[in-house]
C-alpha positions as a printed NumPy array, in Angstrom:
array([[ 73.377, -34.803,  29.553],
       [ 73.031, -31.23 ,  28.076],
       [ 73.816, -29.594,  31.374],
       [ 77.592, -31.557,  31.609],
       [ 77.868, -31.376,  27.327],
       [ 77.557, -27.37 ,  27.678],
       [ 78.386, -26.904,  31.545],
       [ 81.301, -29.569,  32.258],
       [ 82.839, -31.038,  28.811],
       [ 82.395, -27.602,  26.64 ],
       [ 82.416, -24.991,  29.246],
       [ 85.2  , -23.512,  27.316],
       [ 84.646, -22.663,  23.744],
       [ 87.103, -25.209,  21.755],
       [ 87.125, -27.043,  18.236],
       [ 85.489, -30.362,  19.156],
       [ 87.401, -32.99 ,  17.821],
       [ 85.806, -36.189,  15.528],
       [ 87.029, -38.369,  18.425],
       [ 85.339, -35.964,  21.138],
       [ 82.467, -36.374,  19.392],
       [ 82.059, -40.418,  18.457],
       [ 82.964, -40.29 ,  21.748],
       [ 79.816, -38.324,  23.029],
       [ 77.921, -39.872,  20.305],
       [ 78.875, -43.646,  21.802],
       [ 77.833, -42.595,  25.468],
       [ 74.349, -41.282,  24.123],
       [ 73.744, -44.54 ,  22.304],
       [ 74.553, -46.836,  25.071],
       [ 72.382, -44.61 ,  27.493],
       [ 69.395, -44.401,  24.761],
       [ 69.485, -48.691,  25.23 ],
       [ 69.914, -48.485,  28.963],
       [ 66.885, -45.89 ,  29.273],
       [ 64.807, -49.073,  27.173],
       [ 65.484, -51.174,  29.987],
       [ 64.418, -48.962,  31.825],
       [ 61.017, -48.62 ,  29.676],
       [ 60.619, -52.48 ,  29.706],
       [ 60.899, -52.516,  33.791],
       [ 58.393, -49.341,  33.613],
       [ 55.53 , -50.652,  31.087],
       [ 56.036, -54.155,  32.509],
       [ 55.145, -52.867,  35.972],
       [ 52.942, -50.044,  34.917],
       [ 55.475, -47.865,  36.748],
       [ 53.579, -43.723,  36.221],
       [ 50.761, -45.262,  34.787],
       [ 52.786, -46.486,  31.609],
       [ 51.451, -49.415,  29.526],
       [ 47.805, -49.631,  30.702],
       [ 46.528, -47.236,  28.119],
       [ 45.386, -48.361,  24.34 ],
       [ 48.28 , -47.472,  21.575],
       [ 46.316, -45.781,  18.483],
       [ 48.419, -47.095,  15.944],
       [ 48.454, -50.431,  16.539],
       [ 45.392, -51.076,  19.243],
       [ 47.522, -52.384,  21.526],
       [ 48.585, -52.478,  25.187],
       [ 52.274, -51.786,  25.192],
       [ 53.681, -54.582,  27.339],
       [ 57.242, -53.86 ,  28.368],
       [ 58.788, -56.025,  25.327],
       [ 56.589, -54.193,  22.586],
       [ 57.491, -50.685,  24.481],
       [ 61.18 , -51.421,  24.514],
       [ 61.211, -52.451,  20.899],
       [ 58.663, -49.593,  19.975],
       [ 60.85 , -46.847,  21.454],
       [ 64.216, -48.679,  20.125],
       [ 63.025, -48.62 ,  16.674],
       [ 62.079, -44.912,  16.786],
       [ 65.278, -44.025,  18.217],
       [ 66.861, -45.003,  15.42 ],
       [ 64.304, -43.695,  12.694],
       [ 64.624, -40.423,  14.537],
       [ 68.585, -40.778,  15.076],
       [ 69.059, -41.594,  11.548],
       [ 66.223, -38.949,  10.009],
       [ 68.213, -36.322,  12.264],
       [ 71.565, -37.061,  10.164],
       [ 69.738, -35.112,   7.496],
       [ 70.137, -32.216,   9.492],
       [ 73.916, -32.124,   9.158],
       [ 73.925, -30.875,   5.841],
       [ 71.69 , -27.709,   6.886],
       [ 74.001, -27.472,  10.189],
       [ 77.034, -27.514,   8.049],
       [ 75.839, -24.731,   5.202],
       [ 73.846, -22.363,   8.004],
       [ 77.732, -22.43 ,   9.78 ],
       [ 79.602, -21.997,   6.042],
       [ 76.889, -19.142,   5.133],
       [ 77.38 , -17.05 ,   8.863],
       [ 80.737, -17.809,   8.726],
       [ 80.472, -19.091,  12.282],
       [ 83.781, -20.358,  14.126],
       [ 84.724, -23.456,  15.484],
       [ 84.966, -23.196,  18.496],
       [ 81.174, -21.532,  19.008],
       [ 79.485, -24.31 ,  16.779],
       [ 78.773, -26.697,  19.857],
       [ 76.907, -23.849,  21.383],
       [ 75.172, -22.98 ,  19.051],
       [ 73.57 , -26.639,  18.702],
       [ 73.182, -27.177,  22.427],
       [ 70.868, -23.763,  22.863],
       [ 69.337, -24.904,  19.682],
       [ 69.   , -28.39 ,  20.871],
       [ 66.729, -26.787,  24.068],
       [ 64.776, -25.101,  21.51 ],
       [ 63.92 , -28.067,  19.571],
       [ 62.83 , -30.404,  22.542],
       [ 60.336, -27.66 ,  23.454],
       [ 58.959, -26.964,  19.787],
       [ 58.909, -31.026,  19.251],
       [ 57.05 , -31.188,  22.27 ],
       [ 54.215, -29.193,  21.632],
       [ 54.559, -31.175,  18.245],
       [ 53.993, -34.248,  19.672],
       [ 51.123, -33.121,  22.033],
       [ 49.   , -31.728,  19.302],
       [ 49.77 , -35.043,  17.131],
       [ 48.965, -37.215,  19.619],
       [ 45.468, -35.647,  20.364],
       [ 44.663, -35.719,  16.709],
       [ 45.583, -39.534,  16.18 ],
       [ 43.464, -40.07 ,  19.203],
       [ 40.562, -38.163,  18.566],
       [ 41.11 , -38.992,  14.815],
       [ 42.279, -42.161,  13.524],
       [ 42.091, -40.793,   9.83 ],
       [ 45.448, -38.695,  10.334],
       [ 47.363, -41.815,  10.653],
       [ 46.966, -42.05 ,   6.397],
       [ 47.493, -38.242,   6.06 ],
       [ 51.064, -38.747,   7.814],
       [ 51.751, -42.019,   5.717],
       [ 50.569, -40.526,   2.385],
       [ 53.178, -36.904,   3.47 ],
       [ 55.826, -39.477,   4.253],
       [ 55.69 , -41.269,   1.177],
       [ 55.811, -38.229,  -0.912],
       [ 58.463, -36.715,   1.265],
       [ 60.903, -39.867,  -0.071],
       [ 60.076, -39.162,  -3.151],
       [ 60.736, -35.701,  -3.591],
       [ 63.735, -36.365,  -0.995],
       [ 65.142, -39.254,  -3.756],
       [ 64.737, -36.614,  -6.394],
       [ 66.065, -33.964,  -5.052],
       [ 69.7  , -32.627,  -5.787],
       [ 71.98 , -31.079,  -2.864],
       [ 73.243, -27.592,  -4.299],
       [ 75.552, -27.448,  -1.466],
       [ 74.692, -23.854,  -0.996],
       [ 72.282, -21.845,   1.528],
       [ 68.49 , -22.353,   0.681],
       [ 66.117, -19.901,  -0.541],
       [ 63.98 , -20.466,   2.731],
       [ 66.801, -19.581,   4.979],
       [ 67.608, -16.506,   3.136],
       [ 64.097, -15.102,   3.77 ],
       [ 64.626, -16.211,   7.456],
       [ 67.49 , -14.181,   7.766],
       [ 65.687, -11.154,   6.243],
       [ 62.816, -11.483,   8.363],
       [ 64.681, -11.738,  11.406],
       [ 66.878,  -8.633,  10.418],
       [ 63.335,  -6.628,   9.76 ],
       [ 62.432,  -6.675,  13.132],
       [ 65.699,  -7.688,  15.209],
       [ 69.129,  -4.964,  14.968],
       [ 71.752,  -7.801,  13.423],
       [ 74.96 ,  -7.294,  13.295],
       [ 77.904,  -9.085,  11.461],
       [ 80.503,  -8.918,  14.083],
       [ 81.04 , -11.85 ,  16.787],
       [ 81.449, -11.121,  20.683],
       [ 83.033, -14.709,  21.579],
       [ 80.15 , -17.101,  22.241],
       [ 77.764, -14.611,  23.226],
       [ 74.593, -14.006,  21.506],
       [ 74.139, -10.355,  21.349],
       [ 76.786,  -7.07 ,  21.451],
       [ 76.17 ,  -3.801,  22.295],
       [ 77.168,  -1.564,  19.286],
       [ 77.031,   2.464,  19.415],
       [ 74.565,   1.733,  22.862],
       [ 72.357,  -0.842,  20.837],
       [ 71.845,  -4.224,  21.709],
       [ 72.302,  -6.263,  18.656],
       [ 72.185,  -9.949,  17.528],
       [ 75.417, -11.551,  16.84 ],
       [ 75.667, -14.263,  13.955],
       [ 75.766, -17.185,  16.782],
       [ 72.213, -15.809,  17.556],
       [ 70.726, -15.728,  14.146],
       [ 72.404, -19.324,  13.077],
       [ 71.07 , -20.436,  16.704],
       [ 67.241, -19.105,  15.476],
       [ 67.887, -20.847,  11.633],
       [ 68.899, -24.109,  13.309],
       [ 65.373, -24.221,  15.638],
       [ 63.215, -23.2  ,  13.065],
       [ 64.75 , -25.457,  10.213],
       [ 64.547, -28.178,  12.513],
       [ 61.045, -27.4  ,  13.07 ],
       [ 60.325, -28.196,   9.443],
       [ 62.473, -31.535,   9.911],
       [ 60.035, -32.28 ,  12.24 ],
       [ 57.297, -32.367,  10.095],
       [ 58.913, -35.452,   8.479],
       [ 60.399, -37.305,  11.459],
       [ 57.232, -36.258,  13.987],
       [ 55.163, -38.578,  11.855],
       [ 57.354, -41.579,  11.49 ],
       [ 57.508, -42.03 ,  14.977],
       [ 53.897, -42.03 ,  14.903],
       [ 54.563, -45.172,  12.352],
       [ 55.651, -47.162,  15.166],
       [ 53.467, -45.672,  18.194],
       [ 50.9  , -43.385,  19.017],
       [ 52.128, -43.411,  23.249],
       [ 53.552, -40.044,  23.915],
       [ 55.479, -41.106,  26.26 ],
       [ 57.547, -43.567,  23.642],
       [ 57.498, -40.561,  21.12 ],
       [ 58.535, -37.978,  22.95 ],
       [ 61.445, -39.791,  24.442],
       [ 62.564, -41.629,  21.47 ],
       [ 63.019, -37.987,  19.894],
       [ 64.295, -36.765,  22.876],
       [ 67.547, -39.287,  22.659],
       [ 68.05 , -39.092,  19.018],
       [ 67.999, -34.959,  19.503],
       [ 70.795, -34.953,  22.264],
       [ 72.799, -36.895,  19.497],
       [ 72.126, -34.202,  16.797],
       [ 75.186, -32.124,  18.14 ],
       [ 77.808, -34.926,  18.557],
       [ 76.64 , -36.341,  15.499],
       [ 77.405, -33.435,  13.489],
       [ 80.831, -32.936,  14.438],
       [ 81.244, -36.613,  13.867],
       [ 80.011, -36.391,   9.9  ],
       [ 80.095, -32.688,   8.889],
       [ 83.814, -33.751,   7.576],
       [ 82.994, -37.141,   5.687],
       [ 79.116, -36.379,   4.732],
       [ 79.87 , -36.062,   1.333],
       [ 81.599, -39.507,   1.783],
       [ 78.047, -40.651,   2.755],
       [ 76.721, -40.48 ,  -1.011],
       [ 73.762, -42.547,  -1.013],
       [ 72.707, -41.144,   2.764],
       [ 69.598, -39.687,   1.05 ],
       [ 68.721, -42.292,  -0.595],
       [ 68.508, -44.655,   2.333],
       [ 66.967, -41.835,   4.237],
       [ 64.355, -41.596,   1.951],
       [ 63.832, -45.629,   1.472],
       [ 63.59 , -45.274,   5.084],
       [ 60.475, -42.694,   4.859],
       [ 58.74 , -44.262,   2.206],
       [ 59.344, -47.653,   4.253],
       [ 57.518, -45.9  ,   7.066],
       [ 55.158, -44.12 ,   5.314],
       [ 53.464, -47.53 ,   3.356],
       [ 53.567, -49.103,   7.125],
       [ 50.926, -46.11 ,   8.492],
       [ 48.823, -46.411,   4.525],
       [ 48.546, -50.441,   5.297],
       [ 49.148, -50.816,   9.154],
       [ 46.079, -53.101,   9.602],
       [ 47.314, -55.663,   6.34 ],
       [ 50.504, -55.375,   7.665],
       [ 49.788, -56.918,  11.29 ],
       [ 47.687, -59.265,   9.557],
       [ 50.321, -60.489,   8.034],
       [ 53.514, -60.378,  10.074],
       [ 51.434, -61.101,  13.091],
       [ 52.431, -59.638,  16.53 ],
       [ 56.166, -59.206,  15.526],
       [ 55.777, -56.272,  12.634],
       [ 57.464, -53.661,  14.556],
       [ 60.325, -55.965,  15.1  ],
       [ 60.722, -56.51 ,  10.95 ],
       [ 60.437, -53.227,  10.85 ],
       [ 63.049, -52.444,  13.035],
       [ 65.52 , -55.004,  10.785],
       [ 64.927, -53.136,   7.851],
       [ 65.714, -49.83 ,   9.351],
       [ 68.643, -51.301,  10.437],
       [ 69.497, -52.978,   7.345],
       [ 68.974, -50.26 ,   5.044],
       [ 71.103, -48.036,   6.752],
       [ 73.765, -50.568,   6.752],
       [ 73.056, -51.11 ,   2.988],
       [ 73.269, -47.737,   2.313],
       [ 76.573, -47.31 ,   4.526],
       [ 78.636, -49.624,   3.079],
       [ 77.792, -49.158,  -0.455],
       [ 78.852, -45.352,   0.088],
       [ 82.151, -46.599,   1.542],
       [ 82.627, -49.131,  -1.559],
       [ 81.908, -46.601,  -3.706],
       [ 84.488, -43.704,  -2.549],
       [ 87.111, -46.333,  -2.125],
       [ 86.822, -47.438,  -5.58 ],
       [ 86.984, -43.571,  -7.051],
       [ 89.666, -42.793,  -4.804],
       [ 91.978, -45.901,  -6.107],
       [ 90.749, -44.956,  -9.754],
       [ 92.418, -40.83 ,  -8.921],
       [ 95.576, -42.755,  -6.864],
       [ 96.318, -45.033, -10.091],
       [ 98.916, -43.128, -12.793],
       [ 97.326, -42.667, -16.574],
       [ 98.935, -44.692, -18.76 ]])
């Protein structure tokens, strides 16, 4: 999918349209539910060794109906986590002043970069969890405070202190220069080779999203310790990232209680990992699938109460004072 987004559909640098990219954004989601049947035929059958090893979060043996639903439900924590991301996208492009037209490349190089970072993410977590079962409540107790100080939190709408020192650091031991050579990455200037804004925003993007990841990492680990279902799971929701920005980066600010279901989600996620066991005891074999309802249904909650909301404020500016 990244090889026809950048070599076949983008291979010319254009402004990709909102319709280009619910467009993308559609195909991705309908191939991210095709790939779980494709994960219940695989666990079922025990296709490359899949479902015969012990999941660490739950204890379990991931038949091909609790794998499906398991990687499902992750896909969409991810997917929806990941729309976070479009409000650093957005003020990284503002701040470098980056066109357009080079936007989608930027995200697909930085899209490589974050599979490979995520993935050595995932590795290390998953050899923790197994080798210690503790970290489960270190990840819950992170992910509940994250939603609070998410839900707290006030969007300044400018560039961040952290990327700022980024920036700095990069120009300390990189030549930077402010001038753009189409989508390239690098210009030579007076016989230097020197890094053009697409390849600082590119380096901003990767390593922000690194420190995304150290939200989202551990709420897929909410739902399974398999590597397999983690890794993948972030995998589809990543491929999104770019199509989903050009999709919201107009109407995010439309989106005004996106944080707050984002962070209902976390803490949601992060009391499942504190009381896991009480939990199954509880809701029985079908926990993951409640879960997966009220992922969906906050989101939904939190969508059309945004929509409400700017509808009613932009009748209030449309009606004449009396």
């Amino acid at each position: 999918m990244l090889a026809i987004d950048l070599g076949v559909v983008n291979r010319k640098a254009h402004v990709v349209s909102v319709r280009e990219a619910l467009t993308f954004t559609a195909v991705l989601v309908f191939l991210a539910f095709a790939f779980a049947g494709f994960i219940y035929a695989a666990y079922e059958n025990h296709w490359m060794a899949l479902g015969v090893h012990v999941d660490r979060m739950d204890n379990t043996i991931n038949d091909g109906r609790l794998a499906a639903l398991k990687f499902i439900t992750g896909y969409l924590i991810e997917l929806s986590l990941s729309a976070d991301n479009v409000f650093v996208m957005a003020m990284i492009f503002v701040h470098l002043r980056i066109p357009a037209q080079f936007q989608h490349r930027v995200l697909i190089w930085g899209i490589l970069g974050a599979l490979f970072l995520r993935g050595v993410m995932i590795v290390v977590g998953v050899a923790l969890v197994s080798r210690y079962h503790w970290v489960l409540y270190l990840f819950g107790a992170f992910l509940v405070y994250t939603a609070i100080k998410m839900l707290f939190t006030k969007d300044e709408g400018h560039i961040e202190t952290d990327e700022v020192f980024i920036i700095r650091l990069l120009k300390r031991f990189f030549p930077v220069t402010g001038q753009f050579n189409g989508p390239r990455f690098t210009m030579i200037v007076d016989g230097r080779r020197m890094l053009t804004p697409l390849a600082v925003g590119l380096v901003l993007i990767d390593i922000l999203d690194l420190v995304f990841a150290l939200d989202s990492i551990p709420a897929a680990f909410a739902i399974t310790a398999d590597p397999f279902l983690v890794f993948t799971s972030n995998v589809f929701a990543i491929l999104g990232l770019r199509s989903l920005y050009f999709a919201l980066a107009g109407a995010i600010d439309k989106f005004r209680y996106l944080k707050t279901s984002l962070s209902a989600i976390l803490g949601l996620i992060g009391l499942k990992m504190l009381t896991g066991d009480l939990l199954k005891e509880f809701f029985g074999p079908n926990v993951n699938l409640y879960m997966l309802a009220m992922v969906v249904a906050i989101l939904a909650i939190g969508a059309v109460a945004s929509i409400i909301v700017t509808r009613r404020e932009e009748r209030r500016k449309q009606q004449p004072y009396a």
